[in-house]
PQR file of N, CA, C, O and H, with PARSE charges and radii, in Angstrom:
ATOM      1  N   UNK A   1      40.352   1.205  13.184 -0.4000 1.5000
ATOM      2  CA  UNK A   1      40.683   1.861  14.434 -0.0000 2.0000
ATOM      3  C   UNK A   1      39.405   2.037  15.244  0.5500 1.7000
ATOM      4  O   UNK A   1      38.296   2.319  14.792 -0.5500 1.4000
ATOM      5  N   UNK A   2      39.700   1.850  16.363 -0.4000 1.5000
ATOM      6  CA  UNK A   2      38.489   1.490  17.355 -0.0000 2.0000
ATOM      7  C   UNK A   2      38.247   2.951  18.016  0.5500 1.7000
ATOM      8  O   UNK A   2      39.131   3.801  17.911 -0.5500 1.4000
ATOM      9  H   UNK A   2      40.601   1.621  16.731  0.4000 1.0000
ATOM     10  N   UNK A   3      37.123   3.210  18.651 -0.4000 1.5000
ATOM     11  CA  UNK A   3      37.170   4.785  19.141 -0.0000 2.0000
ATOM     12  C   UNK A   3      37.632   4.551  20.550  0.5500 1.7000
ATOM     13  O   UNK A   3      37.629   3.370  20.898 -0.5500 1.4000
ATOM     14  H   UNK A   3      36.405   2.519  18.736  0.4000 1.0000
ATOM     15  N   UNK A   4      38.024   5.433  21.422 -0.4000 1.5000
ATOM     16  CA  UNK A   4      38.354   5.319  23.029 -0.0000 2.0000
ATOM     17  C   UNK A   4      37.042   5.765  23.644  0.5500 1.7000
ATOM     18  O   UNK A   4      36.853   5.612  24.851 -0.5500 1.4000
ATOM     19  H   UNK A   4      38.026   6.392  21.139  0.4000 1.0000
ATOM     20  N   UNK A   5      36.004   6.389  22.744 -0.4000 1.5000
ATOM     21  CA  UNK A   5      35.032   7.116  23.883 -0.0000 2.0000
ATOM     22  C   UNK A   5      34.047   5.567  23.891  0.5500 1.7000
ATOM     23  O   UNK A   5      34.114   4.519  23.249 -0.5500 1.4000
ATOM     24  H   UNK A   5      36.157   6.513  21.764  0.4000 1.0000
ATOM     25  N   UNK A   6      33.343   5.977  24.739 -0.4000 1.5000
ATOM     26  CA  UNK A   6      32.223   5.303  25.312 -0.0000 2.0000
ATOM     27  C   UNK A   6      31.109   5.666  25.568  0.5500 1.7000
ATOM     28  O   UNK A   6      31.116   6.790  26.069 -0.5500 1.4000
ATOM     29  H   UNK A   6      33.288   6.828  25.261  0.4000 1.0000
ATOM     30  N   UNK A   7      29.800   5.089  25.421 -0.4000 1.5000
ATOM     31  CA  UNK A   7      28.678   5.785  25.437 -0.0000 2.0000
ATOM     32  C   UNK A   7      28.235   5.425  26.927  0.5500 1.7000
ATOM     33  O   UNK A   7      29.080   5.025  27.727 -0.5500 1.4000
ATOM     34  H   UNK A   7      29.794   4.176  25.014  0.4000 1.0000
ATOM     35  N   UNK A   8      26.953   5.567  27.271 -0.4000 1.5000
ATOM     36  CA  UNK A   8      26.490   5.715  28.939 -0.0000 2.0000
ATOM     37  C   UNK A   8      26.453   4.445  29.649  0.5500 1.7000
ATOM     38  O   UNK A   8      26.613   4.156  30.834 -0.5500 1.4000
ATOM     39  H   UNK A   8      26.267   5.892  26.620  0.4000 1.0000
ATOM     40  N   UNK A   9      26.088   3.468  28.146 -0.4000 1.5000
ATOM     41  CA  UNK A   9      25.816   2.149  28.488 -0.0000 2.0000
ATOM     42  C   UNK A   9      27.140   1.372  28.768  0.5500 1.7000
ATOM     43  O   UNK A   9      27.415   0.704  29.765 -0.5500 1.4000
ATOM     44  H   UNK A   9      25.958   3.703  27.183  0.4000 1.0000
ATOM     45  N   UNK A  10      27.709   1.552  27.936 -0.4000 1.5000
ATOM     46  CA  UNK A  10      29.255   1.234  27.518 -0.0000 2.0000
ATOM     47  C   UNK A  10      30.021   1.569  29.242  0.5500 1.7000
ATOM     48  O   UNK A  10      30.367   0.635  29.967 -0.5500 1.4000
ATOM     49  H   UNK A  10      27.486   2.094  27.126  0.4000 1.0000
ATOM     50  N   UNK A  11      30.156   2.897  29.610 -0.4000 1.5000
ATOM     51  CA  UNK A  11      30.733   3.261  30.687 -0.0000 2.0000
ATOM     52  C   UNK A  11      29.960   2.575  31.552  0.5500 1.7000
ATOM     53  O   UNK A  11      30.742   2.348  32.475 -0.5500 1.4000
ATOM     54  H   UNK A  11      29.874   3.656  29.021  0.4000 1.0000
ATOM     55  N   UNK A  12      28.512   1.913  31.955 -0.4000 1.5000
ATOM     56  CA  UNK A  12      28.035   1.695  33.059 -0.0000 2.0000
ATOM     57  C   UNK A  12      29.019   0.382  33.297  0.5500 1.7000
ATOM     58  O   UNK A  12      29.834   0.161  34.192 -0.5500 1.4000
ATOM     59  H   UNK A  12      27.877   2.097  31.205  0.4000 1.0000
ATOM     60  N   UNK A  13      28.672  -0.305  32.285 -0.4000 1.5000
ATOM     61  CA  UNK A  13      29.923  -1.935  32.681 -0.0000 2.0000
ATOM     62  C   UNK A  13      30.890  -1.593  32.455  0.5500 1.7000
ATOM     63  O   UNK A  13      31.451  -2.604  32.878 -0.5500 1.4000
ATOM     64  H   UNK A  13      28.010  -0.125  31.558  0.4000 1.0000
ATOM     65  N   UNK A  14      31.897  -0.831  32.033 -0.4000 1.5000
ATOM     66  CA  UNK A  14      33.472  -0.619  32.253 -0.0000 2.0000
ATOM     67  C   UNK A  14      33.672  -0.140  33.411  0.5500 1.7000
ATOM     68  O   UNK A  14      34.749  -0.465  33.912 -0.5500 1.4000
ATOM     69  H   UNK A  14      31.442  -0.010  31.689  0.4000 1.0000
ATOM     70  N   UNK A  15      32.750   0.780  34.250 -0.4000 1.5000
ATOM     71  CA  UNK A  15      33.176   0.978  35.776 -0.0000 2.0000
ATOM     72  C   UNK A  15      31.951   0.223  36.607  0.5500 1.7000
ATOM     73  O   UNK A  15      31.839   0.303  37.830 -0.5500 1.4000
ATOM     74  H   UNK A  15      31.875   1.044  33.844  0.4000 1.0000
ATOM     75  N   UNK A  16      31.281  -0.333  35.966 -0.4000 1.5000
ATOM     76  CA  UNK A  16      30.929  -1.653  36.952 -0.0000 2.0000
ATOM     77  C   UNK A  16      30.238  -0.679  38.139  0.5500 1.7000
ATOM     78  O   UNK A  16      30.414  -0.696  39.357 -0.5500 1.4000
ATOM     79  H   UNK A  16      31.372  -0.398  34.972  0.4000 1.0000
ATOM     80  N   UNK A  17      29.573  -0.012  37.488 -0.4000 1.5000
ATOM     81  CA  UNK A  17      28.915   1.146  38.713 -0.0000 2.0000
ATOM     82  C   UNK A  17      27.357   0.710  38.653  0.5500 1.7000
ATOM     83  O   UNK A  17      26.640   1.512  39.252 -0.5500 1.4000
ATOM     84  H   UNK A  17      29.430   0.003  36.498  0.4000 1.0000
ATOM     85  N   UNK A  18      26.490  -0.664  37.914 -0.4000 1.5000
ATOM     86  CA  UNK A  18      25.741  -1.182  38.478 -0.0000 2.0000
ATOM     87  C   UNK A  18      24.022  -0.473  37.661  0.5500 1.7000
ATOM     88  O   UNK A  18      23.129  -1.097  37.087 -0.5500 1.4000
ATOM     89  H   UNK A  18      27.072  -1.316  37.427  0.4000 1.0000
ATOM     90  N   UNK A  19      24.082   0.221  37.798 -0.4000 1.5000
ATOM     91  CA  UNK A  19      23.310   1.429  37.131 -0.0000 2.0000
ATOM     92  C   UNK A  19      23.102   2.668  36.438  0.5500 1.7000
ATOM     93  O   UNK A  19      23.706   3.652  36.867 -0.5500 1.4000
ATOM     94  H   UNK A  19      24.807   0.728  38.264  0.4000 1.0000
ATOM     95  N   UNK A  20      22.480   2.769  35.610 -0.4000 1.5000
ATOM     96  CA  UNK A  20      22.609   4.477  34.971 -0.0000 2.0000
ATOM     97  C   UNK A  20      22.554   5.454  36.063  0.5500 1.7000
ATOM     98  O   UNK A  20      23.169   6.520  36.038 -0.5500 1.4000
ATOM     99  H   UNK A  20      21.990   1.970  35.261  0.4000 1.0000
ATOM    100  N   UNK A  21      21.708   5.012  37.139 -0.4000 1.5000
ATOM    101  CA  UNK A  21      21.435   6.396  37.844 -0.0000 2.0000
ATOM    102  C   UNK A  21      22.856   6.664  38.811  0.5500 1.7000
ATOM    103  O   UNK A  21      23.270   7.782  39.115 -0.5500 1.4000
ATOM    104  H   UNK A  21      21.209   4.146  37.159  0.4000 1.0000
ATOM    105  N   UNK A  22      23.250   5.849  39.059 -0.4000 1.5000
ATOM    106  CA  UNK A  22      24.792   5.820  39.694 -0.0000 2.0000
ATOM    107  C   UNK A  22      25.865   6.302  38.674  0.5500 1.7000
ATOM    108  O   UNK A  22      26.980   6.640  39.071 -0.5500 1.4000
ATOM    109  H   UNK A  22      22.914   4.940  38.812  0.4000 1.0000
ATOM    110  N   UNK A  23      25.511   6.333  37.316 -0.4000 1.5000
ATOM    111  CA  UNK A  23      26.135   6.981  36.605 -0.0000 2.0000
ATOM    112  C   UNK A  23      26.465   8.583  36.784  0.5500 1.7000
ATOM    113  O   UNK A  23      27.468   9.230  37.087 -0.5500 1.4000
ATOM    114  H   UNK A  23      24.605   6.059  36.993  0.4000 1.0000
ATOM    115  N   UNK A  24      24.570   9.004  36.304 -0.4000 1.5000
ATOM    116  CA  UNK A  24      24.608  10.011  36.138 -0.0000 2.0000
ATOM    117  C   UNK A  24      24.570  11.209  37.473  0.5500 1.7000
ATOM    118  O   UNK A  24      24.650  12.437  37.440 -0.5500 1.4000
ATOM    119  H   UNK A  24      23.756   8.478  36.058  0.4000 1.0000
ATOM    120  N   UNK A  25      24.383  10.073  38.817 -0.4000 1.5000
ATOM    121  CA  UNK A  25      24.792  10.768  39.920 -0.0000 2.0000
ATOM    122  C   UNK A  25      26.955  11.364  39.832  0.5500 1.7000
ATOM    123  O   UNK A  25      27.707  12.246  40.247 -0.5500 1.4000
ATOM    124  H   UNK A  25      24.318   9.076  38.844  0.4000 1.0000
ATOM    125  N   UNK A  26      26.962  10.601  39.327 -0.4000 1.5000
ATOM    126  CA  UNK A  26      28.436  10.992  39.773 -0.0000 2.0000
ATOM    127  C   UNK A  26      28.924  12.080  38.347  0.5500 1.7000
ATOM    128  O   UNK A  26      29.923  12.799  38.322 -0.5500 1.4000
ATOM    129  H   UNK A  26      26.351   9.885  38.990  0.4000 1.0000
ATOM    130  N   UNK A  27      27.922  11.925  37.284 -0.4000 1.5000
ATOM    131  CA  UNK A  27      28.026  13.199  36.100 -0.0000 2.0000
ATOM    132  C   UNK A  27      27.472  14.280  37.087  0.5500 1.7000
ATOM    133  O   UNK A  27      28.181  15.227  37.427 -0.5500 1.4000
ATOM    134  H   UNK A  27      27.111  11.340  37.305  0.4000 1.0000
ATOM    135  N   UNK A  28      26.102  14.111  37.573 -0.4000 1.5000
ATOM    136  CA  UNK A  28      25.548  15.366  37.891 -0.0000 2.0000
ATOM    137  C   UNK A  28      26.333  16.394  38.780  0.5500 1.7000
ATOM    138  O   UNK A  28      26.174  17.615  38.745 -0.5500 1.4000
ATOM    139  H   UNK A  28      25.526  13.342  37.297  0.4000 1.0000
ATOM    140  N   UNK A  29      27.485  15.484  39.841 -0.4000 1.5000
ATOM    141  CA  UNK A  29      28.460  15.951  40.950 -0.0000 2.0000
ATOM    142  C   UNK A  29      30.145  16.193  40.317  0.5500 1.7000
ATOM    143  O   UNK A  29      31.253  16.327  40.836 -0.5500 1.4000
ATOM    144  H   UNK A  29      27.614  14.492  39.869  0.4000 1.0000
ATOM    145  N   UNK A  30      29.599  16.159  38.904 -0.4000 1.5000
ATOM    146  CA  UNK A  30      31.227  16.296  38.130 -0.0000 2.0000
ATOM    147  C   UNK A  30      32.224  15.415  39.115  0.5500 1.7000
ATOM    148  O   UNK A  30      33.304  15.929  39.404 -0.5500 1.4000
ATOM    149  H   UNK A  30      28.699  16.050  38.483  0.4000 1.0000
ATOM    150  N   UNK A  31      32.010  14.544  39.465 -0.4000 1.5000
ATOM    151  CA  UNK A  31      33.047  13.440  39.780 -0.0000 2.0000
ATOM    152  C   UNK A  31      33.469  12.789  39.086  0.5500 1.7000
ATOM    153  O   UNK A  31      34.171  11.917  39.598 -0.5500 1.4000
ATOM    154  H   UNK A  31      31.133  14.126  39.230  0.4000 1.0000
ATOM    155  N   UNK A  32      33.314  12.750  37.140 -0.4000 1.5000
ATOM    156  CA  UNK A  32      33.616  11.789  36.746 -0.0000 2.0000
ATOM    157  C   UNK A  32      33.952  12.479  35.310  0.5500 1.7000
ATOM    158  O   UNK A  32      33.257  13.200  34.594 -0.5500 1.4000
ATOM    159  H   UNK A  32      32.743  13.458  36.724  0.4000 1.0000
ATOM    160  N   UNK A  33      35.566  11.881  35.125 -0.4000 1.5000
ATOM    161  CA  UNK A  33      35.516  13.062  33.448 -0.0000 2.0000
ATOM    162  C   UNK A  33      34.464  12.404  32.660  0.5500 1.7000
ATOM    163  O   UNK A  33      34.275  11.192  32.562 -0.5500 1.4000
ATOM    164  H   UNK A  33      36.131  11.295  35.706  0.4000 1.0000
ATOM    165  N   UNK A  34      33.836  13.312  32.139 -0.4000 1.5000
ATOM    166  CA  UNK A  34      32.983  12.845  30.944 -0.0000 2.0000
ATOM    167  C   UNK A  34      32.844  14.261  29.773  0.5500 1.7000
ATOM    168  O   UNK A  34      32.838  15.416  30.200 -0.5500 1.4000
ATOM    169  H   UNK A  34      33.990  14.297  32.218  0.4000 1.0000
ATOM    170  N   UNK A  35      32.740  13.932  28.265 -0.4000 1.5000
ATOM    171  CA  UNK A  35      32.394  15.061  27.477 -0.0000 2.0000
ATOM    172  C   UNK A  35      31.057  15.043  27.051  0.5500 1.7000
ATOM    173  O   UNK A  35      30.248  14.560  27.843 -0.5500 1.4000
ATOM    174  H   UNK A  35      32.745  12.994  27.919  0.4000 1.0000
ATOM    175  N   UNK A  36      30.563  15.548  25.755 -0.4000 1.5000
ATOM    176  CA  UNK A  36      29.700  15.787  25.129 -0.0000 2.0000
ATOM    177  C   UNK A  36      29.670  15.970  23.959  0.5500 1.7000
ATOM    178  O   UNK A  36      30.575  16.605  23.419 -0.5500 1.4000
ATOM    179  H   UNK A  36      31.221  15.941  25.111  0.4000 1.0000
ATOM    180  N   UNK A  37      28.569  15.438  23.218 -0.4000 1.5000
ATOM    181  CA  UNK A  37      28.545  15.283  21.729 -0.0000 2.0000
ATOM    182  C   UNK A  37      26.791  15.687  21.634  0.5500 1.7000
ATOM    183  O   UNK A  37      25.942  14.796  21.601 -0.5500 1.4000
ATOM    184  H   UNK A  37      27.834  14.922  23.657  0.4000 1.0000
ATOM    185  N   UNK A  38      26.520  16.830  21.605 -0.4000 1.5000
ATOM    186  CA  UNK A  38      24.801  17.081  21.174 -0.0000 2.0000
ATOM    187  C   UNK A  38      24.393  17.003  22.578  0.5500 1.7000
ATOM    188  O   UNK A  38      24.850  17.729  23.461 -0.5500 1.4000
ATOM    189  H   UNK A  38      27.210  17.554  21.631  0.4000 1.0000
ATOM    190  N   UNK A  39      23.377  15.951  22.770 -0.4000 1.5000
ATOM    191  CA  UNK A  39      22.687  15.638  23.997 -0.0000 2.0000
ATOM    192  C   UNK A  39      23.329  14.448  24.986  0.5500 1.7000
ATOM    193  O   UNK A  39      22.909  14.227  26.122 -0.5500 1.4000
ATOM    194  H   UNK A  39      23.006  15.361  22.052  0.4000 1.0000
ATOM    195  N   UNK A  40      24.573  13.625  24.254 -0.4000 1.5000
ATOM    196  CA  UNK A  40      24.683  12.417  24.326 -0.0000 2.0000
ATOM    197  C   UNK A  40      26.377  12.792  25.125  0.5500 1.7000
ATOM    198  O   UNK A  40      27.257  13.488  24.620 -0.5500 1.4000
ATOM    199  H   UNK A  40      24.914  13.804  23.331  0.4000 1.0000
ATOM    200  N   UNK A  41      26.438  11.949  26.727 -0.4000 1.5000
ATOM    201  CA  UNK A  41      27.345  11.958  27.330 -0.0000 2.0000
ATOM    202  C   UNK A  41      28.407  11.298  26.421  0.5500 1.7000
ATOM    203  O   UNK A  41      27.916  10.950  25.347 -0.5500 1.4000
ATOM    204  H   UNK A  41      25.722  11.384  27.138  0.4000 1.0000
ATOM    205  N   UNK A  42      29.929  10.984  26.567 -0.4000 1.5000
ATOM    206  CA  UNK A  42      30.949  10.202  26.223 -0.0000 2.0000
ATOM    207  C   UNK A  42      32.006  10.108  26.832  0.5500 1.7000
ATOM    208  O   UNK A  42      32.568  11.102  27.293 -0.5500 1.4000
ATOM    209  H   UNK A  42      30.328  11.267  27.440  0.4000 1.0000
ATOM    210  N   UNK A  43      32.395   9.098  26.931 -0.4000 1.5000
ATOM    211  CA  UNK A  43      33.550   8.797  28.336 -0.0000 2.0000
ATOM    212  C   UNK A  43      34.845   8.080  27.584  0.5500 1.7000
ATOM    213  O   UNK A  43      34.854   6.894  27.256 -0.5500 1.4000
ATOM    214  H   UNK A  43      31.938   8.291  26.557  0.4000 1.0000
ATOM    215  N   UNK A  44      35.619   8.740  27.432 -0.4000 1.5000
ATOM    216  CA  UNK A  44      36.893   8.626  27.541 -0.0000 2.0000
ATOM    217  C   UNK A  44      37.614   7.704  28.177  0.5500 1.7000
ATOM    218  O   UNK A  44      37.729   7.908  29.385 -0.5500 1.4000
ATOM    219  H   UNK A  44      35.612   9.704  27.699  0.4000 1.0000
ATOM    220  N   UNK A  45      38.172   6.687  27.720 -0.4000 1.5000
ATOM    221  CA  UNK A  45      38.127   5.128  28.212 -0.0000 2.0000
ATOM    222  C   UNK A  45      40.102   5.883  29.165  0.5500 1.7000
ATOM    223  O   UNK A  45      40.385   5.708  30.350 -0.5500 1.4000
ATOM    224  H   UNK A  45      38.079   6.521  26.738  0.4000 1.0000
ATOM    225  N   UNK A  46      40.878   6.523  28.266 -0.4000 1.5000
ATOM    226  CA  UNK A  46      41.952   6.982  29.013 -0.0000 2.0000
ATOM    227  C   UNK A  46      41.761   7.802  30.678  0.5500 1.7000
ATOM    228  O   UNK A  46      42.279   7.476  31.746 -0.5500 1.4000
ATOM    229  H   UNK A  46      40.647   6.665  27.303  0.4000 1.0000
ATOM    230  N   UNK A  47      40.816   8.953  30.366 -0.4000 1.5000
ATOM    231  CA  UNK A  47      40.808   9.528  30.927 -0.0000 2.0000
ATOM    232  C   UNK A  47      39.685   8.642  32.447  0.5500 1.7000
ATOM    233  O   UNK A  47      39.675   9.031  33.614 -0.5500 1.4000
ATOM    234  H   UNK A  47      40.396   9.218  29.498  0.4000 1.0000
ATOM    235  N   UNK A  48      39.121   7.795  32.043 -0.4000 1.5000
ATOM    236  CA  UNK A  48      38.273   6.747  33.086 -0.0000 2.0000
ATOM    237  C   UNK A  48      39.521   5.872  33.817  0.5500 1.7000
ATOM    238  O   UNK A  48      39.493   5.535  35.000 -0.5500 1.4000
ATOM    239  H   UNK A  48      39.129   7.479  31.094  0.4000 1.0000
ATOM    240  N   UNK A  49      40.231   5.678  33.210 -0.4000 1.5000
ATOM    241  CA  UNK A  49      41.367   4.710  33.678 -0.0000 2.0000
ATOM    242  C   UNK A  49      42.341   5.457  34.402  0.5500 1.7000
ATOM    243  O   UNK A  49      43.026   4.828  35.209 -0.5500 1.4000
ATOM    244  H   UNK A  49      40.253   5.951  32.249  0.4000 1.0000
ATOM    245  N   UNK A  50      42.579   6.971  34.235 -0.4000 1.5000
ATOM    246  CA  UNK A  50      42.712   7.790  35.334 -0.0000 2.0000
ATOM    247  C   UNK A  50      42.487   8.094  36.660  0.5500 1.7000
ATOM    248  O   UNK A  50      43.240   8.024  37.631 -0.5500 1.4000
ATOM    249  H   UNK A  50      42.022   7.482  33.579  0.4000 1.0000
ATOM    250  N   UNK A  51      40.961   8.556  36.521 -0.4000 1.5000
ATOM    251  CA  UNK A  51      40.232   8.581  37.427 -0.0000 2.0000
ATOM    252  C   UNK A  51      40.088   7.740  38.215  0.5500 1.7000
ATOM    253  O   UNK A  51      39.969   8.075  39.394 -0.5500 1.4000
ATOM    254  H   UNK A  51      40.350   8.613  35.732  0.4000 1.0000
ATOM    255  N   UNK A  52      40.046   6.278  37.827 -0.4000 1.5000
ATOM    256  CA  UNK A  52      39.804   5.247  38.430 -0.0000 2.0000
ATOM    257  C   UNK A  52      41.291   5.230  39.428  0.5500 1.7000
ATOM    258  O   UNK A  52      41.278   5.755  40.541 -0.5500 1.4000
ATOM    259  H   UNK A  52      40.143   6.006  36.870  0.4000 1.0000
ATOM    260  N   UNK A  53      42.306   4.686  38.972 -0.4000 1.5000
ATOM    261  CA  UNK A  53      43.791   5.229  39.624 -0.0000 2.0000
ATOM    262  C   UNK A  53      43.907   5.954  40.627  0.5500 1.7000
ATOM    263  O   UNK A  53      44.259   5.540  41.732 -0.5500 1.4000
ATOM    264  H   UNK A  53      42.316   4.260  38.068  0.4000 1.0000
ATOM    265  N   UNK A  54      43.562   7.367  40.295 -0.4000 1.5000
ATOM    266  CA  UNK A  54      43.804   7.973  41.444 -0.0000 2.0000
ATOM    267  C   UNK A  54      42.355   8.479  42.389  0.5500 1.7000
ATOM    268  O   UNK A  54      42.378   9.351  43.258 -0.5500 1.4000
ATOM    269  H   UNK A  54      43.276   7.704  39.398  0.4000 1.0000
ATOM    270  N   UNK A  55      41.201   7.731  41.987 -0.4000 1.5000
ATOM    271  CA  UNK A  55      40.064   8.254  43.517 -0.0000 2.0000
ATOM    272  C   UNK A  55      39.745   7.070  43.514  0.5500 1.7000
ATOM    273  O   UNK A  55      38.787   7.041  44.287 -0.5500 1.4000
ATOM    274  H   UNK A  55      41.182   7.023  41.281  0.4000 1.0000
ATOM    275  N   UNK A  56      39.964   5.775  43.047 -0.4000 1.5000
ATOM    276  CA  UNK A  56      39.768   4.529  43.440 -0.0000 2.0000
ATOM    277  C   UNK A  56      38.195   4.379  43.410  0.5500 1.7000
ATOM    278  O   UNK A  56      37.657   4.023  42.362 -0.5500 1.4000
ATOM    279  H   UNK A  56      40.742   5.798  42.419  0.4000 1.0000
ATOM    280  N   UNK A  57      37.468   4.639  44.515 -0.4000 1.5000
ATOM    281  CA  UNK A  57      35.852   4.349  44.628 -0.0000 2.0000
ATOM    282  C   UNK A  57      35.324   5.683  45.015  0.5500 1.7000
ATOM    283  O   UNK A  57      34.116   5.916  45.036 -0.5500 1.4000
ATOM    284  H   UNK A  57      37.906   4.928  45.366  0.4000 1.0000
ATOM    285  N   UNK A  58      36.503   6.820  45.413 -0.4000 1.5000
ATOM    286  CA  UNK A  58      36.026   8.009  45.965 -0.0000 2.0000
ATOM    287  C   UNK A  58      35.245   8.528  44.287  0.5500 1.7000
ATOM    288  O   UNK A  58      35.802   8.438  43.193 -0.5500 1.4000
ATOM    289  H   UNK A  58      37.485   6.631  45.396  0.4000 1.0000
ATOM    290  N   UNK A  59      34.278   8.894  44.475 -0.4000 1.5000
ATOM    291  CA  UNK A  59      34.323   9.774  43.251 -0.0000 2.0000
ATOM    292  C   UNK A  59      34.497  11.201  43.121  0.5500 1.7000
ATOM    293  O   UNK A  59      34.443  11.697  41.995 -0.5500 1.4000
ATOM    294  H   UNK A  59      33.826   8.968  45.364  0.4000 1.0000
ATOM    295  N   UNK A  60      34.759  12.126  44.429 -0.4000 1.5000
ATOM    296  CA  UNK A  60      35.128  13.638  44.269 -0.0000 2.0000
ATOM    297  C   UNK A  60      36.376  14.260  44.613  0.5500 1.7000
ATOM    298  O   UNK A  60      36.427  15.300  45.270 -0.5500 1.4000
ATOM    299  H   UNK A  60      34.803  11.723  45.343  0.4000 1.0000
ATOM    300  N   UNK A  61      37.817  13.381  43.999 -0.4000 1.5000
ATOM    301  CA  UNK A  61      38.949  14.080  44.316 -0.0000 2.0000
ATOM    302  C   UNK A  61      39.463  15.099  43.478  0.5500 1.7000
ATOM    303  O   UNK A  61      40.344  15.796  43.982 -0.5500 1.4000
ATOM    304  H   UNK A  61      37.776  12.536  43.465  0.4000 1.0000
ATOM    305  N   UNK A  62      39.144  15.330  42.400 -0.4000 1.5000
ATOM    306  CA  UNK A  62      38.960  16.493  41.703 -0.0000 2.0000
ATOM    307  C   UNK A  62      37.924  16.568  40.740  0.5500 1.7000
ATOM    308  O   UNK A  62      37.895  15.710  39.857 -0.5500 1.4000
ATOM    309  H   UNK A  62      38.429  14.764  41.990  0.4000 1.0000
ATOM    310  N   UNK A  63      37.072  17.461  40.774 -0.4000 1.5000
ATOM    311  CA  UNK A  63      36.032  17.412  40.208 -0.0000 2.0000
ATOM    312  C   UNK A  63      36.008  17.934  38.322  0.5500 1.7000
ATOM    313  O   UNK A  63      36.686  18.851  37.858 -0.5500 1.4000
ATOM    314  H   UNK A  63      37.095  18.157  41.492  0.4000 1.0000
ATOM    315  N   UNK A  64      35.388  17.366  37.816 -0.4000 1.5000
ATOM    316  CA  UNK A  64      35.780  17.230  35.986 -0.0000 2.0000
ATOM    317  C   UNK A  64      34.664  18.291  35.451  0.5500 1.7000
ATOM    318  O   UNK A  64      33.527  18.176  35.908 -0.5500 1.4000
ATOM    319  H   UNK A  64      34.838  16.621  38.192  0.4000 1.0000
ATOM    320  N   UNK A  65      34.897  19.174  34.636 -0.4000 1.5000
ATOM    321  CA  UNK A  65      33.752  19.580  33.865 -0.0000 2.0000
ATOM    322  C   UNK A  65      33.819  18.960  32.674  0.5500 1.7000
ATOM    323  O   UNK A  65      34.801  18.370  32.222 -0.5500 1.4000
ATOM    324  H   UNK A  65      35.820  19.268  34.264  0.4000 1.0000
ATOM    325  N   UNK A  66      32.621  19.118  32.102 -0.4000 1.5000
ATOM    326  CA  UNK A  66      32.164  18.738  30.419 -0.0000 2.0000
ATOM    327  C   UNK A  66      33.070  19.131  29.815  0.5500 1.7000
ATOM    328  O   UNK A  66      33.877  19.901  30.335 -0.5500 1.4000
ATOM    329  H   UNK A  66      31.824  19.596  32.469  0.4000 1.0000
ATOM    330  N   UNK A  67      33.195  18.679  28.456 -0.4000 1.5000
ATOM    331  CA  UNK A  67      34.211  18.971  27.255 -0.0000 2.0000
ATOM    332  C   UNK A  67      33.300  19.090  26.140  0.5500 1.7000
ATOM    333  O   UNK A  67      32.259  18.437  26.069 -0.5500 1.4000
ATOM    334  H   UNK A  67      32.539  18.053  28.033  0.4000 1.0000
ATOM    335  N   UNK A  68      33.567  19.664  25.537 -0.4000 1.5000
ATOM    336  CA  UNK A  68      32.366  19.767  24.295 -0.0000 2.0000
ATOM    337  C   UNK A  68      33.548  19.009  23.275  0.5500 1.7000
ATOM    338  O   UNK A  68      34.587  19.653  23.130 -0.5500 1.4000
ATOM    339  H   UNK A  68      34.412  20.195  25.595  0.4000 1.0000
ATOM    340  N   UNK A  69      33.459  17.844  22.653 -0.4000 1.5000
ATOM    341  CA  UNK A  69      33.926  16.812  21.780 -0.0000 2.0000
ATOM    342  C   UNK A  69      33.250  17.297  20.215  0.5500 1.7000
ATOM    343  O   UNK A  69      32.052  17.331  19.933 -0.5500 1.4000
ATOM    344  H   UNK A  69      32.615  17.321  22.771  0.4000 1.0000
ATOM    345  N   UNK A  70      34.548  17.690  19.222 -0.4000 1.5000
ATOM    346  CA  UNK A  70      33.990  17.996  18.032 -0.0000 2.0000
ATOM    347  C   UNK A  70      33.199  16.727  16.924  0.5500 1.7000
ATOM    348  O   UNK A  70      32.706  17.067  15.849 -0.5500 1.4000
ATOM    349  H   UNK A  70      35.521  17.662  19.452  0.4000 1.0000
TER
END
């Protein structure tokens, strides 16, 4: 069984957003669900395929906080 999360690198080419710092701009503006494991972001391949759906390229139609991931 495969995991659904994704690490920073992983999420940069699944949303094709080009760069880390375009990443973590849209973490830093909670535009983008993402959780947490220690120090290390993780992205939720369901909950990305959401997001993506309904703000298309917008990234602030509802804004996501962290999840702390056990």
């Amino acid at each position: 069984m495969t995991s659904p999360y994704l690490t920073q690198r992983e999420a940069i080419a699944y949303l094709r957003c080009g760069s880390a710092s375009a990443l973590y701009r849209l973490i830093r503006e909670h535009a983008l669900p993402y959780g947490r494991r220690g120090r290390q972001y993780l992205f939720d391949t369901r909950d990305l395929d959401v997001w993506i759906k309904t703000s298309g390229t917008a990234p602030a139609v509802v804004p996501a906080r962290p999840r702390r991931l056990a």
